[in-house]
N, C-alpha and C positions, 0 to 999 in steps of 0.2 A: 256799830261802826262810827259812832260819834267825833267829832271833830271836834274839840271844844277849846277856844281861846278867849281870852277876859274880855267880858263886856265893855272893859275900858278901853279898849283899842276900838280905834273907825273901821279896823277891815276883818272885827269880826266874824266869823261864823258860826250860828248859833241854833240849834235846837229845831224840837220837832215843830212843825206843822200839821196841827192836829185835824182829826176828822175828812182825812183827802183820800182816800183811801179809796181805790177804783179795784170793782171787783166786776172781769170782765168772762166769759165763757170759751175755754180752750178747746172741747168739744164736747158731746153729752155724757153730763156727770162728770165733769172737771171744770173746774173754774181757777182762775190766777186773782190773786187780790195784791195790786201794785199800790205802789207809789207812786205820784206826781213824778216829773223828771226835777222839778225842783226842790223836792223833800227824799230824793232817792239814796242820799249818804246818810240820811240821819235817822231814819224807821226803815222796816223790813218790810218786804215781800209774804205773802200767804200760799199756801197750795192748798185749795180743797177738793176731795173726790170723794165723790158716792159712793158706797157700798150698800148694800142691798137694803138694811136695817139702820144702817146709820152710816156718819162722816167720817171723814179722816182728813186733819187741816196739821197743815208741814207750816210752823215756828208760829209766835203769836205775839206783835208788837208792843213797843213799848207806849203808843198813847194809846190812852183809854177810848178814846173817841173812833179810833180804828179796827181795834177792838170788839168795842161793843158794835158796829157797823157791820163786822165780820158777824158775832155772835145772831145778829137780826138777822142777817141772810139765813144764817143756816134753820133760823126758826123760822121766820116767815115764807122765805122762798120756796127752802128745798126742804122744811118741816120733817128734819130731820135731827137726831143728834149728835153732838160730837163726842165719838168714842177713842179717840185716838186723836191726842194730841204731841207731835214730835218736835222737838226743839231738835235742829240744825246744831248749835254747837252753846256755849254758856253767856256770850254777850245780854247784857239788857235788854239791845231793842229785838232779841229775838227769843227773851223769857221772863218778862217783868209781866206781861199778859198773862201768864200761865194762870195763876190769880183768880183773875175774871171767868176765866173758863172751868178754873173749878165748882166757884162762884156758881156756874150758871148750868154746869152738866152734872155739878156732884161727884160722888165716889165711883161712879158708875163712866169715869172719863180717867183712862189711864195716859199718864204723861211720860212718852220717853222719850230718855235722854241718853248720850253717853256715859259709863259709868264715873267719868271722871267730872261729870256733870253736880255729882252729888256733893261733891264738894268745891267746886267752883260757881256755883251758880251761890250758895251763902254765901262763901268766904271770897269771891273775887268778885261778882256783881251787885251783892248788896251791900258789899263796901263801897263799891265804885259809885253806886248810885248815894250813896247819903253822905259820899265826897262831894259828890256833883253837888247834891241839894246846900251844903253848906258854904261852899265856893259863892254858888249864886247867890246866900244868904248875906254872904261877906258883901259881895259884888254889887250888887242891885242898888244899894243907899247912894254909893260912888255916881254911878252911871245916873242915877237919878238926876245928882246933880249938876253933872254934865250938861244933860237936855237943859236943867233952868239956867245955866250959866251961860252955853253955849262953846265952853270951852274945852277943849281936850288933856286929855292927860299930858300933853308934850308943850304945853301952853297956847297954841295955836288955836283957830276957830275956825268951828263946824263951817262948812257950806252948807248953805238950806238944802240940797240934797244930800250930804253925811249928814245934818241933823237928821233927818227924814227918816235915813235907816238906820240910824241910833235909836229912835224914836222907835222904832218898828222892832228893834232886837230886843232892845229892853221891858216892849209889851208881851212879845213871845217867851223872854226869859220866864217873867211874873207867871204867865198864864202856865207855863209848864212849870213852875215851881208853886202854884195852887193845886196842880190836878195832881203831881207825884210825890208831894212833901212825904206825905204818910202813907207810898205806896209801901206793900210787903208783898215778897216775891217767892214762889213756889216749886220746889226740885223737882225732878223724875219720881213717878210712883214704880217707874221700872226702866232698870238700868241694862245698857246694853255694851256688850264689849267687844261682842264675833256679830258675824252675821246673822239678822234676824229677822222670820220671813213669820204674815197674818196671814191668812187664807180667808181673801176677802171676794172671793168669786173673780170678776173680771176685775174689780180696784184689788188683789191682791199685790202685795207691794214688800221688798225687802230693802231693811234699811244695813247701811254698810258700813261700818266703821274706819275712820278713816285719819288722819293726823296731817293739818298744813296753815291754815288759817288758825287755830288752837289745839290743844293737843291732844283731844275729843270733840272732833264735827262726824258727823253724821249725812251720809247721802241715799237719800230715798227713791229707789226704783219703783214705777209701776210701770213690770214688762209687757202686760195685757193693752194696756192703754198705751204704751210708749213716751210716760212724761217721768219725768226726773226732777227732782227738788234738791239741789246742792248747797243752800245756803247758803256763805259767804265763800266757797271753796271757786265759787263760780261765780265772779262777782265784777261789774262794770269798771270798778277800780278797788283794787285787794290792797288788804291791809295786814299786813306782817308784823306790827307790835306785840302782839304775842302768838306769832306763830313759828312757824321751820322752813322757809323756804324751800330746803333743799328736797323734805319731804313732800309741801304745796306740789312739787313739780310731780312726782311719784302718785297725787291723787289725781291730778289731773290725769295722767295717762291712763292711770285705773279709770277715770270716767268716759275717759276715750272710746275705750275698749264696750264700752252698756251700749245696750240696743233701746236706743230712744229717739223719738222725732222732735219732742218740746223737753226744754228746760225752765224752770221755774227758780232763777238766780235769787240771790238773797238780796240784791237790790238793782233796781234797771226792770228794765222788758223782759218780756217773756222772749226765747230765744226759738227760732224755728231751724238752726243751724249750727256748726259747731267751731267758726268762725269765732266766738272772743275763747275757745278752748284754747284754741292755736295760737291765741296772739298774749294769752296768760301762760302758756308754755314756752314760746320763746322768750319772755319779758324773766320768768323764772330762770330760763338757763342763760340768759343774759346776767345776770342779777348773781346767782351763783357760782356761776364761771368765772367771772370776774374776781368775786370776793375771793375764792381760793386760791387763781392764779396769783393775785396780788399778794393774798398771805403769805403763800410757797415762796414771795421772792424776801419774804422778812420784815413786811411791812405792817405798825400796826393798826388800832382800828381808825384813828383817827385821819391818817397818810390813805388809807382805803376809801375814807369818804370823800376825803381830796379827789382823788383817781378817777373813780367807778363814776363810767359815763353809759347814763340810760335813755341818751334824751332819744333813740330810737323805740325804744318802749313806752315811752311817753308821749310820740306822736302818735303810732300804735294805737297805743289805748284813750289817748284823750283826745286826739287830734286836734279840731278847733274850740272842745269844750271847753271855755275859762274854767265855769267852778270843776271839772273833773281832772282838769292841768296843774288848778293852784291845791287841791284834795294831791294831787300824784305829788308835785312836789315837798309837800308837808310831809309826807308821810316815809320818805325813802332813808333819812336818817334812821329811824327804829328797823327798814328792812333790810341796811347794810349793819343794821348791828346784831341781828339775829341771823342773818347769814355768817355772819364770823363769829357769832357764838358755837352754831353747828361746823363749821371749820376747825374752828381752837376745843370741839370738847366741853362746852361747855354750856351748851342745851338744855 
């Protein structure tokens, strides 16, 4: 769910924050492995549960530092290994880890994914990543120069505090364009299309297939324990550039309907309620409703973005969070353009 805009601008937003990775205990043999609140748009979320003989850890981020964090736990803590590895749906920072984890469990660690996974995760996130790495390759010499000059792109000059966090973006660009220049990234060893259930004793768990956030996410039930891993389906602030709104709205209710106490979102807290389900379903039918009614009247995409007013979904969901306000705002142009693709047919 990366955000990325040119290191040349002052009000950049930029990249991972590596090695923060808090991995806290939801009850016995469950654990959640977050994000910081201030690295929460840009790395994912973990789920790991015990099984009698071994784990099962839901999506597996994009730094390596968090990563391997995760991978310590499972060996030193809970000395146990991971047999099941599920990517949530094909983004990067929820399958560039896959790697590591083969890396460190072997052939004896099966990765699933949605079938549509098998060709999205090469051809849509290892393009998008060695887009990234080149962009920043372009980018970085510029920026450099910034910092020594002090001046910006628009010719004006830094304030020693936008120096500061220029200074700060362009050392986090570098260090995440050392650690992933030459990452390569790892598919499903097993693809899933219907419903598919492990008999894992008390961690037995089935995963659901489902179409909103991308057009193969994945939402992991474990009905014994009552936790749910929904990946970005359920997410602090959702991102509809390549996804369906109209069907987002359709998995939500389907998640409505599961019998679970915790949810383990693909970024944010762990949920002990089903309070941001409700406020991601009306923000959907908000969002949707509009787009159609507008189109029905003959208008097109451009006149719709004019129109379509969400700022009640946007107090909703961001309230007084700046970065989660200026993340909603950024983002609403791609999700009135994918809602009037699924409008006009053209999905």
């Amino acid at each position: 769910m990366v955000l990325l805009r040119s290191l040349l601008l002052p009000i950049a937003l930029f990249s991972t924050v590596a090695g923060a990775i808090e991995i806290t205990e939801l009850q016995s043999g469950a654990w959640a492995a977050l994000q910081p609140a201030n690295n929460r748009f840009n790395d994912c979320n973990s789920l790991i549960v015990e099984a009698q003989d071994y784990l099962i850890v839901v999506d597996a981020q994009e730094g390596r530092a968090d990563v391997e964090a995760i991978i310590e736990f499972t060996r030193n803590t809970v000395r146990k290994p991971v047999r099941y590895l599920i990517n949530t749906h094909w983004h990067g920072d929820h399958t560039l880890g896959n790697t590591l984890y083969r890396e460190a469990f072997g052939e004896e660690l099966r990765i699933l994914g949605h079938a549509t996974q098998a060709i999205d995760i090469p051809e849509r996130a290892a393009t998008a990543h060695t887009e990234r790495v080149a962009e920043l390759q372009q980018q970085l010499p510029a920026a450099r120069e910034q910092l020594v000059t002090g001046i910006k792109r628009d010719g004006s000059r830094f304030s020693d505090q936008e120096l500061a966090a220029q200074t700060a973006r362009v050392g986090r660009a570098q260090a995440w364009l050392d650690a992933n220049r030459d990452a390569s990234f790892t598919g499903p060893s097993v693809t899933i299309d219907s419903a598919f259930t492990v008999d894992a004793g008390v961690a037995t768990f089935t995963v659901h297939p489902q179409r909103g956030h991308t057009r193969g996410d994945l939402v992991i039930h474990f009905p014994r324990l009552q936790i749910l891993a929904a990946g970005d389906l359920v997410d602090v602030m959702p991102y509809s550039g390549h996804g369906y709104p109209g069907e987002w709205l359709d998995a939500l209710r389907f998640i409505d309907e599961l019998d679970f106490s915790v949810i383990v979102p693909g970024h944010g807290p762990a949920l002990h309620d089903r309070m941001l389900i409700a406020r991601l379903s009306d923000y959907f039918e908000s969002l949707t409703g509009q787009v159609s009614a507008l189109a029905g009247k003959g208008m097109d995409l451009e006149e719709i973005r004019e129109s379509v007013d969400l700022a009640a979904s946007r107090e909703s969901l961001a309230g007084s969070d700046t970065a989660a306000a200026e993340f909603f705002d950024a983002v609403q142009d791609e999700a009135i353009e994918r809602a009037y693709a699924e409008v006009a047919g053209n999905e």
